[in-house]
LUMDREN-775705 format. One line per field, with one value per atom (N, C-alpha, C): x, z, y; residue in three letters. Coordinates in Angstrom, 1 decimal. Example, Ala and Ser with C-alpha at 12.3 -4.5 7.8 and 13.67 -1.06 7.14 Angstrom:
BEGIN
xx = c(13.2  12.3  13.2  12.8  13.7  12.9);
zz = c(7.8  7.8  7.8  7.1  7.1  7.9);
yy = c(-5.7  -4.5  -3.3  -2.2  -1.1  0.0);
res = c(ALA  ALA  ALA  SER  SER  SER);
***
This chain:
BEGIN
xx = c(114.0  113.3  112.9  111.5  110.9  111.4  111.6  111.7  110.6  111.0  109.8  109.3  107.5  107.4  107.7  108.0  108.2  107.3  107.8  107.1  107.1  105.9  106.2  105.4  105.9  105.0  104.3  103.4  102.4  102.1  102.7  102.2  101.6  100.5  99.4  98.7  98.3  97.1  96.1  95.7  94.3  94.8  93.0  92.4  92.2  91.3  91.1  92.5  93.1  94.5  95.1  94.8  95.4  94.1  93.5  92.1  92.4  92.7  93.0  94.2  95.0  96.3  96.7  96.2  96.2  96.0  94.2  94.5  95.2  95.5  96.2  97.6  98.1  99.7  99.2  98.3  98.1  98.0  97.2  97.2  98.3  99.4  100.2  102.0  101.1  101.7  102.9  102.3  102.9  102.1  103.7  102.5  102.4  101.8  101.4  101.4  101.8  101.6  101.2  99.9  99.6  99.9  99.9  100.5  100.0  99.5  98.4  99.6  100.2  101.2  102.9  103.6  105.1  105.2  104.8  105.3  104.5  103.6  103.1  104.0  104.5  105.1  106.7  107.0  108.0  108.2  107.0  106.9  106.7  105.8  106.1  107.1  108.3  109.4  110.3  110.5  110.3  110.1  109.1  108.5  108.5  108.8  108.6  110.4  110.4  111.1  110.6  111.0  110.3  111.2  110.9  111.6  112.1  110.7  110.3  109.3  109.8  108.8  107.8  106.9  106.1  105.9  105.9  105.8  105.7  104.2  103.6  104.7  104.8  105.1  104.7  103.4  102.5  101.6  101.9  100.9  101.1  100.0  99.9  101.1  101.4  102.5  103.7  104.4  106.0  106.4  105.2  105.2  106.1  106.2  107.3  108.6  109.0  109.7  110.9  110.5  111.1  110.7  110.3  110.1  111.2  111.0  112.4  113.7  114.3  115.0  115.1  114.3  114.5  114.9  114.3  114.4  115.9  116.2  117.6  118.5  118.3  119.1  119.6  118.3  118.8  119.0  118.2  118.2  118.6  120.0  120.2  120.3  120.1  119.9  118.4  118.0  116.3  115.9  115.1  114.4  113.3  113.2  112.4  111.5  110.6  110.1  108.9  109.2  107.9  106.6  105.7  104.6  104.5  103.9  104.4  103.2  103.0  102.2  102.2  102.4  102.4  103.3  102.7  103.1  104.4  105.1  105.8  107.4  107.9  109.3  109.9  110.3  111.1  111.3  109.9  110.1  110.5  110.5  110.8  112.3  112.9  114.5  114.8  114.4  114.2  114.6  113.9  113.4  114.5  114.8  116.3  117.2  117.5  118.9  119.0  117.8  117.7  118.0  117.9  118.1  117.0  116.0  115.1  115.2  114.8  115.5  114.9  113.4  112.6  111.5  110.6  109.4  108.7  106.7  106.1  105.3  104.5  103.4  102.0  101.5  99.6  99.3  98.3  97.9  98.8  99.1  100.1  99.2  99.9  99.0  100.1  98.9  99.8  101.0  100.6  101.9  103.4  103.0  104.5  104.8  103.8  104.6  105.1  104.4  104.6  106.6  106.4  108.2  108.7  108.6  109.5  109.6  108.7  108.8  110.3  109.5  110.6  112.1  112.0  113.3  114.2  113.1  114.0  114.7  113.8  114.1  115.4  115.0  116.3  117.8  117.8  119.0  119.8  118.4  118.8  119.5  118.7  119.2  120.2  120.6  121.5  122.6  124.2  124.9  126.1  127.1  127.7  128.3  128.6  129.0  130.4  131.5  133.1  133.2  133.8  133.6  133.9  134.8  135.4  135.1  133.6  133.3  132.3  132.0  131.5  129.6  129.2  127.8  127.0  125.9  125.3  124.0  123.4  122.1  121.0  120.5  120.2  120.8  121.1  122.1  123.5  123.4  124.7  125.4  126.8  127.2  128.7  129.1  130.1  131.3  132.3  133.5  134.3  134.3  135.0  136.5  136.8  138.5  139.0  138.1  138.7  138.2  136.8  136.3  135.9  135.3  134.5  133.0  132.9  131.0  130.8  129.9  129.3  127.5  127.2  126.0  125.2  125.2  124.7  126.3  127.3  128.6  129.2  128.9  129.2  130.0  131.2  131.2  130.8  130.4  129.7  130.8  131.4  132.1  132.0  131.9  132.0  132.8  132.8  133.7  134.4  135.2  135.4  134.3  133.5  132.4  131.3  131.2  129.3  129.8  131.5  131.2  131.3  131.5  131.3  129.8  128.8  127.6  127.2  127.2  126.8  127.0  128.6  128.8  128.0  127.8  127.4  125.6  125.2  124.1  123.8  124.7  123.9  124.4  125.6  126.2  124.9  123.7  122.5  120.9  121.5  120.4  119.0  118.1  116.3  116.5  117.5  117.2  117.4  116.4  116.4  118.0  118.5  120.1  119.6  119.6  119.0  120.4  119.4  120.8  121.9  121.3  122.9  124.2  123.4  124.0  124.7  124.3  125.1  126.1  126.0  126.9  127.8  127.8  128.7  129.6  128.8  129.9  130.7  130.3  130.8  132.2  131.3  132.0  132.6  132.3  132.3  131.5  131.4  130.3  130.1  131.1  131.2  130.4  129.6  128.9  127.8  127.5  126.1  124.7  124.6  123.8  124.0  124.6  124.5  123.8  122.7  121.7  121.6  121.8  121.5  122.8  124.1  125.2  125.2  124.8  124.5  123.3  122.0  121.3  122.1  122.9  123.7  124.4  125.0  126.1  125.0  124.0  122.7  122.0  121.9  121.4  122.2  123.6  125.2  125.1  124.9  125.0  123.6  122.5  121.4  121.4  121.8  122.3  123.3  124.4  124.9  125.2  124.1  123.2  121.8  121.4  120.2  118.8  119.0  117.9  117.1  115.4  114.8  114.2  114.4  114.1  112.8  111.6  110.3  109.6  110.6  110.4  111.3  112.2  113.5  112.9  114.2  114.1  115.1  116.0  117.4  117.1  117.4  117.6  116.2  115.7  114.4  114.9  113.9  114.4  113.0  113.2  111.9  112.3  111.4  111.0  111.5  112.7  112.4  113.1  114.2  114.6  115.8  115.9  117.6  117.0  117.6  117.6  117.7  117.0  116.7  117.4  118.0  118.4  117.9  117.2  116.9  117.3  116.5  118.1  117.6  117.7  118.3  116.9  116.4  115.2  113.9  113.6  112.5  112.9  113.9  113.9  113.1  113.7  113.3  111.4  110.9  109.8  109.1  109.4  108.8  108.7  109.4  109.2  108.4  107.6  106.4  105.2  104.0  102.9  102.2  102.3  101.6  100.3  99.5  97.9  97.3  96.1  95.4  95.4  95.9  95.2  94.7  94.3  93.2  94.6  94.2  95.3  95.0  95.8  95.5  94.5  94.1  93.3  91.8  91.8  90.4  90.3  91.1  91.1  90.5  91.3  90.7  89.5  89.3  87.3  86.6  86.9  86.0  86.5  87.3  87.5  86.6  86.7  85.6  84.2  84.0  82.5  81.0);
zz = c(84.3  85.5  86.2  86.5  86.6  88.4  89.1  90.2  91.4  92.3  93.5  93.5  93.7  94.0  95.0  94.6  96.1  97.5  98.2  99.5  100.6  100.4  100.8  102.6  103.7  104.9  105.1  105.0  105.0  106.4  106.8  108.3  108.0  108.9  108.6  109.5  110.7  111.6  111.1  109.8  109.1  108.4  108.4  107.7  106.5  106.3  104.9  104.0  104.1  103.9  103.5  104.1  104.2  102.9  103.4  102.4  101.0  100.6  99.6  98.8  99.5  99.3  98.8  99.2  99.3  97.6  97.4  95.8  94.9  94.6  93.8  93.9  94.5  95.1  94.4  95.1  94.8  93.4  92.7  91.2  90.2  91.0  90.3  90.3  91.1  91.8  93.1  94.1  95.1  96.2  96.6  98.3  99.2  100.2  101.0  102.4  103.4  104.5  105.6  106.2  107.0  108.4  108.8  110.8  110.6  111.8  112.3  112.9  113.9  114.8  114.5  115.0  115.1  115.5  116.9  117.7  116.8  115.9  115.3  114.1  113.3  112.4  112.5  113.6  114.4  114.3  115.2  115.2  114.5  113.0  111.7  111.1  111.0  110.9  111.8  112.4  113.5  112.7  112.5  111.5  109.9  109.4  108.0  107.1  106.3  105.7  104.7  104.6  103.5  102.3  101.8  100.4  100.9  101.2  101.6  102.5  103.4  104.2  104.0  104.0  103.6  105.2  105.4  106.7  107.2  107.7  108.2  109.5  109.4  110.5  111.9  111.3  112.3  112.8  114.0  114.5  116.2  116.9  118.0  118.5  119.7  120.5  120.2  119.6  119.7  118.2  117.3  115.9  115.6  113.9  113.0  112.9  113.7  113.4  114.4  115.3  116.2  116.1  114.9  114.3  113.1  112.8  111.7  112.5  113.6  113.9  114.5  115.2  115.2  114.8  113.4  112.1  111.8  111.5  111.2  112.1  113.3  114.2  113.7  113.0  112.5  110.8  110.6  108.8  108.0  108.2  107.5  106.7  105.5  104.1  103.6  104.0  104.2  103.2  102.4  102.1  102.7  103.0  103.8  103.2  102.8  102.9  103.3  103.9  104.9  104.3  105.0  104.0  105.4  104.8  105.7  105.1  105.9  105.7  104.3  104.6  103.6  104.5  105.8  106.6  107.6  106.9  108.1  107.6  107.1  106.8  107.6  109.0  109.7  110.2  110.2  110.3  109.0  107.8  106.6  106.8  107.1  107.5  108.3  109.7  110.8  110.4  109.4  109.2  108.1  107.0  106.2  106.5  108.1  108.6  109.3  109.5  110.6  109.6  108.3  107.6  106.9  106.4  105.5  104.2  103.5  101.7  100.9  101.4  100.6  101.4  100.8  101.4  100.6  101.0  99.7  100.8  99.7  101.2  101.0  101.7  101.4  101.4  100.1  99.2  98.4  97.5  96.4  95.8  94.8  93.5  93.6  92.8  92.9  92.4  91.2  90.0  90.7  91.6  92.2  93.1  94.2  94.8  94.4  93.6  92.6  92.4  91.8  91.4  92.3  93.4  94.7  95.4  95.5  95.9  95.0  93.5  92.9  93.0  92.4  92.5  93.9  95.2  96.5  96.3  95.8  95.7  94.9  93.4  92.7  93.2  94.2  94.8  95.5  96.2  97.5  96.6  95.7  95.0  93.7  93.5  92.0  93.1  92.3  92.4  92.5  93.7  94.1  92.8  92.9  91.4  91.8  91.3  91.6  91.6  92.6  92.5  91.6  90.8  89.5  87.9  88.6  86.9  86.5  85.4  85.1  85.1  85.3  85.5  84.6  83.7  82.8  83.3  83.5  83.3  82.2  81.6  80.4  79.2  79.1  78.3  78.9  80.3  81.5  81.6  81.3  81.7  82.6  83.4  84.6  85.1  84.7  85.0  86.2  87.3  88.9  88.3  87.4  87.8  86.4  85.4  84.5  85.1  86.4  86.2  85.6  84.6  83.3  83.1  82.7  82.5  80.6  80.3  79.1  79.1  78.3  78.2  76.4  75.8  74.6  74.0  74.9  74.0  74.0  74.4  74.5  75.9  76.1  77.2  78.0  79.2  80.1  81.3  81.0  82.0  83.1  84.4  85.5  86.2  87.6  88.8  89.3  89.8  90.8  92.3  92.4  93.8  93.0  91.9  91.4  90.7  90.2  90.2  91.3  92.6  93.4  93.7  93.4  93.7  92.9  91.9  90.8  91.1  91.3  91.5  92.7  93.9  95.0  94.9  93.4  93.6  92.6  92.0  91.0  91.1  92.8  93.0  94.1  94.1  95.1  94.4  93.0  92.1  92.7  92.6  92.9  94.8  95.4  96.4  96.8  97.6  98.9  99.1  98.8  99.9  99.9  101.7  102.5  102.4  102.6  101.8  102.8  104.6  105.6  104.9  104.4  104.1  102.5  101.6  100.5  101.0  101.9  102.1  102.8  104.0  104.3  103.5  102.6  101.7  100.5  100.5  99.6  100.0  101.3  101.9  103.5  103.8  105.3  106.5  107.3  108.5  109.0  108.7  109.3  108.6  107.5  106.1  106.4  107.0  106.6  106.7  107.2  107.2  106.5  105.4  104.2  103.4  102.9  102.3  101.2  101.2  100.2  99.8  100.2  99.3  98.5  98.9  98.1  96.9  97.1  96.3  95.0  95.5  94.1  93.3  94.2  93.1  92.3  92.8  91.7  91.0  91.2  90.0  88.5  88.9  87.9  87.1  88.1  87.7  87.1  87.6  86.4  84.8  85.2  83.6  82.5  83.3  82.7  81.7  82.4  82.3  81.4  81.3  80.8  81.0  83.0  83.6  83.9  83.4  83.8  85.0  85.9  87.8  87.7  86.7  86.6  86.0  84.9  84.7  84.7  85.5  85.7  85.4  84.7  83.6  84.6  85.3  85.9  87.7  87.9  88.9  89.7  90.7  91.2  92.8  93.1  94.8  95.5  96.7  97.7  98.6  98.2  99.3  100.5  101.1  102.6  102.9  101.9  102.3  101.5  100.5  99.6  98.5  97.4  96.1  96.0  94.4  94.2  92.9  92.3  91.0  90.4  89.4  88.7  88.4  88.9  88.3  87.1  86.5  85.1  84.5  85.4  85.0  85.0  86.1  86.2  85.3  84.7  83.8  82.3  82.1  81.0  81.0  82.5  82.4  82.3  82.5  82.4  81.2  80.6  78.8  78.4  79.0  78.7  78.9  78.2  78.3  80.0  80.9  82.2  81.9  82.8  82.5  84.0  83.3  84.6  86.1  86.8  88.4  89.7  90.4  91.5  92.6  93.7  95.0  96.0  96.8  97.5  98.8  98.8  99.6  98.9  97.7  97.4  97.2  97.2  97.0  98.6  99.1  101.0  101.0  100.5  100.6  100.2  99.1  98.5  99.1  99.8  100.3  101.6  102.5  103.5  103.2  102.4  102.1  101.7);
yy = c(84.0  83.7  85.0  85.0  86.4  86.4  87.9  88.3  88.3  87.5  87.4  89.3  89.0  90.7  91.1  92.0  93.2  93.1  93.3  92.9  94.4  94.5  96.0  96.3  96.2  96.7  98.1  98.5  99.9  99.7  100.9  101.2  102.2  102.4  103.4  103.8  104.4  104.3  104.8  105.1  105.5  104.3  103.6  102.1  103.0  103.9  104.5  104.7  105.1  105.3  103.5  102.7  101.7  101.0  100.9  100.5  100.9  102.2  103.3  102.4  102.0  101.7  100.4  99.4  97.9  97.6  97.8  96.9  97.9  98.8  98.8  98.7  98.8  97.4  96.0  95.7  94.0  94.3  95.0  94.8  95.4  95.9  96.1  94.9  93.9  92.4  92.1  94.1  94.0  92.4  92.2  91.8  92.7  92.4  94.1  93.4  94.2  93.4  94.9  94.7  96.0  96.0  97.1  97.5  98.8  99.2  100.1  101.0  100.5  101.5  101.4  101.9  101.4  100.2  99.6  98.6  97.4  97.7  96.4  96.3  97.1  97.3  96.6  96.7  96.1  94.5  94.5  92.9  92.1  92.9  92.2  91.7  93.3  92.6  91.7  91.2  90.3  88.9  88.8  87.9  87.4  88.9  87.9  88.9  88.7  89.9  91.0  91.9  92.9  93.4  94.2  94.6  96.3  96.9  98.0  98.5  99.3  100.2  101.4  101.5  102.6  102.8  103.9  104.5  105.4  105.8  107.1  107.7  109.2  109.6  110.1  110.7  110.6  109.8  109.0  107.7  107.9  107.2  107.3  106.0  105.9  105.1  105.4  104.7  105.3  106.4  106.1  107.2  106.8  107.3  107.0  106.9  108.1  109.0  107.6  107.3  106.2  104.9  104.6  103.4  103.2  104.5  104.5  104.5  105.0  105.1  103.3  102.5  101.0  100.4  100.5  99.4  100.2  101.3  101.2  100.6  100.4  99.4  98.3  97.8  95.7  95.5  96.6  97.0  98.4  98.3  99.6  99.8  98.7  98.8  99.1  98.7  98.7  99.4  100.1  101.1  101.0  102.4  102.8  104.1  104.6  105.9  106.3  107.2  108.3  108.5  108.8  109.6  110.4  111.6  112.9  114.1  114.9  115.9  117.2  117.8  118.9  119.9  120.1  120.7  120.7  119.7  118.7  118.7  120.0  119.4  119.4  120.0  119.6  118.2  117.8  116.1  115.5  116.3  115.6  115.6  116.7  116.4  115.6  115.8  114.8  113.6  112.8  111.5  111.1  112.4  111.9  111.4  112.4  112.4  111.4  110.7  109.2  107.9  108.4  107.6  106.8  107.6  107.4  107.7  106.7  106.9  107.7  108.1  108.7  108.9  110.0  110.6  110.7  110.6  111.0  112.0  113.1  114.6  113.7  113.9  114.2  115.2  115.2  113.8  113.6  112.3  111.9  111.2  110.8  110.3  108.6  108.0  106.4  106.4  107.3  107.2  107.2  108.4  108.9  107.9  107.7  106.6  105.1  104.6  103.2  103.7  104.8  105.4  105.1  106.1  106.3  104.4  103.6  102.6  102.2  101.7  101.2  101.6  103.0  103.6  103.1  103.2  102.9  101.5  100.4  99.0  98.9  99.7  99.7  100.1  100.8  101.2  100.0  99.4  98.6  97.2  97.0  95.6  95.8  96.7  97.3  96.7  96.2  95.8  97.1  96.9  98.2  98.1  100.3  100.4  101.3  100.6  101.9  103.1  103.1  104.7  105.6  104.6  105.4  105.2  104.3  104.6  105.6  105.9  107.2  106.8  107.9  107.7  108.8  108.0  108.1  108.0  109.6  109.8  110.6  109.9  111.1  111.3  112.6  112.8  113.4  113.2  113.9  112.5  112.6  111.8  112.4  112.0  112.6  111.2  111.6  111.1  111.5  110.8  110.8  110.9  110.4  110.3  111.6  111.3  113.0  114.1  114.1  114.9  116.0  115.4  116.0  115.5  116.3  116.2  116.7  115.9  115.8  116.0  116.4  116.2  116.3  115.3  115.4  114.8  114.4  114.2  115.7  116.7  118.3  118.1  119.2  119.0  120.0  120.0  121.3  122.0  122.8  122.9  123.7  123.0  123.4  123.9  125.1  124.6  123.6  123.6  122.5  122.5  123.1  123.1  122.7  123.4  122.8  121.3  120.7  119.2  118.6  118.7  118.1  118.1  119.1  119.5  118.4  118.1  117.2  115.8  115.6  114.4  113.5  114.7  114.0  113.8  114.5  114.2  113.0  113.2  112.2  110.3  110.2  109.0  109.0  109.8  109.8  109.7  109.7  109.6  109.0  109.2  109.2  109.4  109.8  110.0  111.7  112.0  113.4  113.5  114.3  114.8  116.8  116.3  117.4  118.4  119.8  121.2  120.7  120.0  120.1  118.8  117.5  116.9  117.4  118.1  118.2  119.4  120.3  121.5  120.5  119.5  119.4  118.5  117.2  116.9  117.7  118.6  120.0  120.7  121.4  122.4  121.8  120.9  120.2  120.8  120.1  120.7  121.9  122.5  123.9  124.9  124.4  124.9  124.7  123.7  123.3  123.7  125.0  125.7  127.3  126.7  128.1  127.4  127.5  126.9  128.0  129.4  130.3  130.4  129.9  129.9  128.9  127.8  126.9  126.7  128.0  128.0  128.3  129.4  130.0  129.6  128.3  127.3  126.6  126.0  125.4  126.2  127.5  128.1  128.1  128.2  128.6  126.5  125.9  124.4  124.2  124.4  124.4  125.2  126.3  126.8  126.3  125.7  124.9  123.9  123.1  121.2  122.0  123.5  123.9  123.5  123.0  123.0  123.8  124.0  125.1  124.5  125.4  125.2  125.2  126.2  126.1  124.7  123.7  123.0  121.6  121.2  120.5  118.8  118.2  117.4  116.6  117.3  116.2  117.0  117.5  118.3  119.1  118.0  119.0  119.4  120.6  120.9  120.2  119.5  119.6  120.8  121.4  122.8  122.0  123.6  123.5  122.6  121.2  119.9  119.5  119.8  119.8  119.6  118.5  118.1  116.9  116.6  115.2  115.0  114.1  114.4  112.8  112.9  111.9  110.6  109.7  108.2  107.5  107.1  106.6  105.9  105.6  104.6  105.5  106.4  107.4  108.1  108.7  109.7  108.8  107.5  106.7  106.2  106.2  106.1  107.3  108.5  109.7  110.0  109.6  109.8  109.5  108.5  107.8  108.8  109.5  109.9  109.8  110.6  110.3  110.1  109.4  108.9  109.2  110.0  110.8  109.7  110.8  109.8  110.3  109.8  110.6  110.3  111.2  111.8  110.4  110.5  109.5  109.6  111.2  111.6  111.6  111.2  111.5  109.0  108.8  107.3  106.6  107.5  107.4  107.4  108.6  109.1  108.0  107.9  106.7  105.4  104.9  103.5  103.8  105.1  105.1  105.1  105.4  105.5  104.5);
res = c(UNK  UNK  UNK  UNK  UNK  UNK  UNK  UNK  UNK  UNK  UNK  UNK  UNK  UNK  UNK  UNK  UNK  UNK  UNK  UNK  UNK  UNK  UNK  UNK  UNK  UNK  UNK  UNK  UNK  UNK  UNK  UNK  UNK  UNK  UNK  UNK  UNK  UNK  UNK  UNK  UNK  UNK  UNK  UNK  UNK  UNK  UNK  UNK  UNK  UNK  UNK  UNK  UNK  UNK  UNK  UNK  UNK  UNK  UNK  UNK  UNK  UNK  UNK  UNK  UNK  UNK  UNK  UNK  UNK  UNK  UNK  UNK  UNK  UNK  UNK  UNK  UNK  UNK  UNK  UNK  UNK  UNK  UNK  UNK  UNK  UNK  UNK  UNK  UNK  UNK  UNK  UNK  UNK  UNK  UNK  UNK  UNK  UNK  UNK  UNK  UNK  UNK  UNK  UNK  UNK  UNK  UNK  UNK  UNK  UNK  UNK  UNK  UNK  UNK  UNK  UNK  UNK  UNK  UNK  UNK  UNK  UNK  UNK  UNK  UNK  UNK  UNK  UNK  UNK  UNK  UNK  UNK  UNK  UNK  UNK  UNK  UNK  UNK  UNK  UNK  UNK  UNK  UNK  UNK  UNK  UNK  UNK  UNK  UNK  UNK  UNK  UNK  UNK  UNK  UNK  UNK  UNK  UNK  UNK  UNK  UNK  UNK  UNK  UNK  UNK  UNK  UNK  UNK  UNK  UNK  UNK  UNK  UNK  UNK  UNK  UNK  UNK  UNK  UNK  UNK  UNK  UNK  UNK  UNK  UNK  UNK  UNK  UNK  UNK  UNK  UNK  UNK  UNK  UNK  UNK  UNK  UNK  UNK  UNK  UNK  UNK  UNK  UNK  UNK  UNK  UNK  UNK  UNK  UNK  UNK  UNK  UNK  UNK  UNK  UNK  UNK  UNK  UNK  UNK  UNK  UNK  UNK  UNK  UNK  UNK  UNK  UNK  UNK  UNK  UNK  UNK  UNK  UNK  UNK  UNK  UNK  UNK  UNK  UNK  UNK  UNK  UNK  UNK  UNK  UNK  UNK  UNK  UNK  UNK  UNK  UNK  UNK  UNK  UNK  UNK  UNK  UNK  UNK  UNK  UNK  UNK  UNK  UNK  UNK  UNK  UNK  UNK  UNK  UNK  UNK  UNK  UNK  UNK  UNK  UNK  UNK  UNK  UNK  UNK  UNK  UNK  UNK  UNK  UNK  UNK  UNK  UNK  UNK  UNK  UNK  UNK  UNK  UNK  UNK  UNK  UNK  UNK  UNK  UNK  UNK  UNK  UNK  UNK  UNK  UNK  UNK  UNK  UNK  UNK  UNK  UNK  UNK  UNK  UNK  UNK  UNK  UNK  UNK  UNK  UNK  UNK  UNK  UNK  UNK  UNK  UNK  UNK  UNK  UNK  UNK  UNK  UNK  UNK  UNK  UNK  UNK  UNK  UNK  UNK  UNK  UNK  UNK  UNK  UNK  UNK  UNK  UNK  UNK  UNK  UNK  UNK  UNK  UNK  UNK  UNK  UNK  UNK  UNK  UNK  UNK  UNK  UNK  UNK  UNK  UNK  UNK  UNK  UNK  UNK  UNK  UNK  UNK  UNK  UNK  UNK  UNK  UNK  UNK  UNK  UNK  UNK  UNK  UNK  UNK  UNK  UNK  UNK  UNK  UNK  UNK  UNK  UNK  UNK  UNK  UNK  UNK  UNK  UNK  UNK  UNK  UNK  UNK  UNK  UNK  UNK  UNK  UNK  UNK  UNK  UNK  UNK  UNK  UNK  UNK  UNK  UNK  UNK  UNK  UNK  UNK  UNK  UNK  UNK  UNK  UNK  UNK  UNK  UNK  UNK  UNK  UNK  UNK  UNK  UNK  UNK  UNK  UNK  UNK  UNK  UNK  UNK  UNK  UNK  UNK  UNK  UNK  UNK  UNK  UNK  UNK  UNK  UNK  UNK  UNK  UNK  UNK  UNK  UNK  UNK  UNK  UNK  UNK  UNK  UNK  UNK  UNK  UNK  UNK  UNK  UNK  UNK  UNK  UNK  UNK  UNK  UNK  UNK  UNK  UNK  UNK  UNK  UNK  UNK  UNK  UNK  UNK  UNK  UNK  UNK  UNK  UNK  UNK  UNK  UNK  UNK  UNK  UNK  UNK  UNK  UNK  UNK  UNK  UNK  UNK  UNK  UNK  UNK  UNK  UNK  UNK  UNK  UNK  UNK  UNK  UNK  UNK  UNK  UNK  UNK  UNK  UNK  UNK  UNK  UNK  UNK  UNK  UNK  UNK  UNK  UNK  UNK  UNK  UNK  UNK  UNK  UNK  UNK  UNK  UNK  UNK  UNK  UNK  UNK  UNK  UNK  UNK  UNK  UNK  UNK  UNK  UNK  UNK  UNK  UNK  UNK  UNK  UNK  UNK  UNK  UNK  UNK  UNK  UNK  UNK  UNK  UNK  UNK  UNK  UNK  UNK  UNK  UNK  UNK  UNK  UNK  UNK  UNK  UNK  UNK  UNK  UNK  UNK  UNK  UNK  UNK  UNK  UNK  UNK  UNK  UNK  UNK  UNK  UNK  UNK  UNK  UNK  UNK  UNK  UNK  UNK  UNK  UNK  UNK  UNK  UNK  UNK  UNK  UNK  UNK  UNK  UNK  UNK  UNK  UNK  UNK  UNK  UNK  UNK  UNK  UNK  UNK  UNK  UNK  UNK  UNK  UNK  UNK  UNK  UNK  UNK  UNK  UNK  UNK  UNK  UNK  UNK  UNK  UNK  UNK  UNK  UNK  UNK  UNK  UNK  UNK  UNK  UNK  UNK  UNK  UNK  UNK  UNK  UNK  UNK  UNK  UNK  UNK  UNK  UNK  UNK  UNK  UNK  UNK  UNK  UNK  UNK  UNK  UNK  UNK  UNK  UNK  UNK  UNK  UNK  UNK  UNK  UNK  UNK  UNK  UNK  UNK  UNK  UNK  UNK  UNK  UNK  UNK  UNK  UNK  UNK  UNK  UNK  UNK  UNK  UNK  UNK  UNK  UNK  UNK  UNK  UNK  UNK  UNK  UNK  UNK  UNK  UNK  UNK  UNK  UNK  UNK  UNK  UNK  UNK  UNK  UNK  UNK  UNK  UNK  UNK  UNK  UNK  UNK  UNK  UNK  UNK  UNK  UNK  UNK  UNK  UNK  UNK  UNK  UNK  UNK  UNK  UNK  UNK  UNK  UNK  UNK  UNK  UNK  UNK  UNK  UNK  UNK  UNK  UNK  UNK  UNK  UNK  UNK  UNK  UNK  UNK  UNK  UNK  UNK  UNK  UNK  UNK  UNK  UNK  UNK  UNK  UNK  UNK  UNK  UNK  UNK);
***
């Protein structure tokens, strides 16, 4: 028995943007449900239920950034993620730490957000997993209670700080963990703004795992915002041949035109 589609709300105060956005969702068998501002976006939910938020952060009236913080009031499972500037990470942290699951910049390509969508869904509906069983991504696999790490069936041996670095990222798999939030689960709050001591444990932990930072396979950074570590399913669809696609800013052009 096949799964109801995803039901996704796109707030947006650009129609082009929203125009751009719509059929290819619907042809890929989202439902789509549109809101111009926060307060309308609001009252949708209000109304119907969703799967996921897609959610501009810059808009006129109450803006994103306090739309997000709303909806986490009644839905804090939610997935939720931003679409955000190029220019804009301090609101990209902003919006982490409020409790947003994910972000995509302008422009973005479908490809990536169709992922970021799913991947967010997959978190929300995957079935909780113990804390002590071991977790398999790739060819990394990491054990909470031997604390040991494998990769290839080899085993890789770490610190005790870069597997916590590890562990905390990969029980965070396809999601953003911003440098304050991984220092302080590392090192605790008093840390959280050593961002370049922490670069250094990820450089020692990408050699390791034999991540190239110019080219990363498990482990990527967003500029400016922490790390993302790959979850199990994106890695297995990436495998797949990517197939050309236009930005979402040139998809706009041509829906205005």
């Amino acid at each position: 028995m096949s799964q109801d589609p995803i039901r996704i709300l796109l707030v947006d105060d650009e129609s082009p943007i929203r125009r751009a956005l719509r059929p290819p969702l619907l042809d890929l068998g989202f439902h789509v449900v549109e809101a111009s501002r926060g307060e309308e976006a609001l009252q949708q939910m209000r109304a119907a239920t969703f799967d996921v938020v897609l959610l501009d952060i810059n808009m006129p009236g109450i803006g994103g950034l306090e739309t997000l913080r709303r909806i986490r009031l009644f839905a804090p499972r939610l997935p939720i993620i931003m679409v955000t500037v190029r220019d804009g990470e301090e609101q990209k942290v902003e919006a982490l730490e409020l409790g947003a699951d994910d972000y995509v910049t302008k422009p973005f390509g479908m490809r990536e957000l169709i992922a970021r969508i799913r991947s967010a869904v997959r978190r929300m509906r995957a079935p909780a997993r113990s804390q002590d069983a071991p977790i398999q991504i790739g060819e990394i696999c990491l054990s909470p209670v031997q604390r040991t790490v494998t990769q290839n069936g080899q085993p890789v041996r770490l610190t005790r700080k870069e597997f916590e670095i590890l562990h905390y990222l990969m029980i965070n798999a396809g999601r953003v963990v911003t440098y304050a939030k991984l220092l302080t689960a590392v090192w605790g709050a008093d840390c959280r703004e050593e961002v370049e001591y922490l670069r250094t444990f990820v450089r020692q932990l990408r050699k390791k795992i034999g991540d190239n930072p110019a080219e990363p396979k498990y482990l990527f950074t967003d500029a400016y915002v922490g790390y993302r570590f790959v979850d199990a399913q994106t890695l297995a669809d990436e495998a797949a041949a990517p197939e050309p696609e236009s930005d979402i800013t040139e998809m706009a052009a041509s829906a205005e035109s």
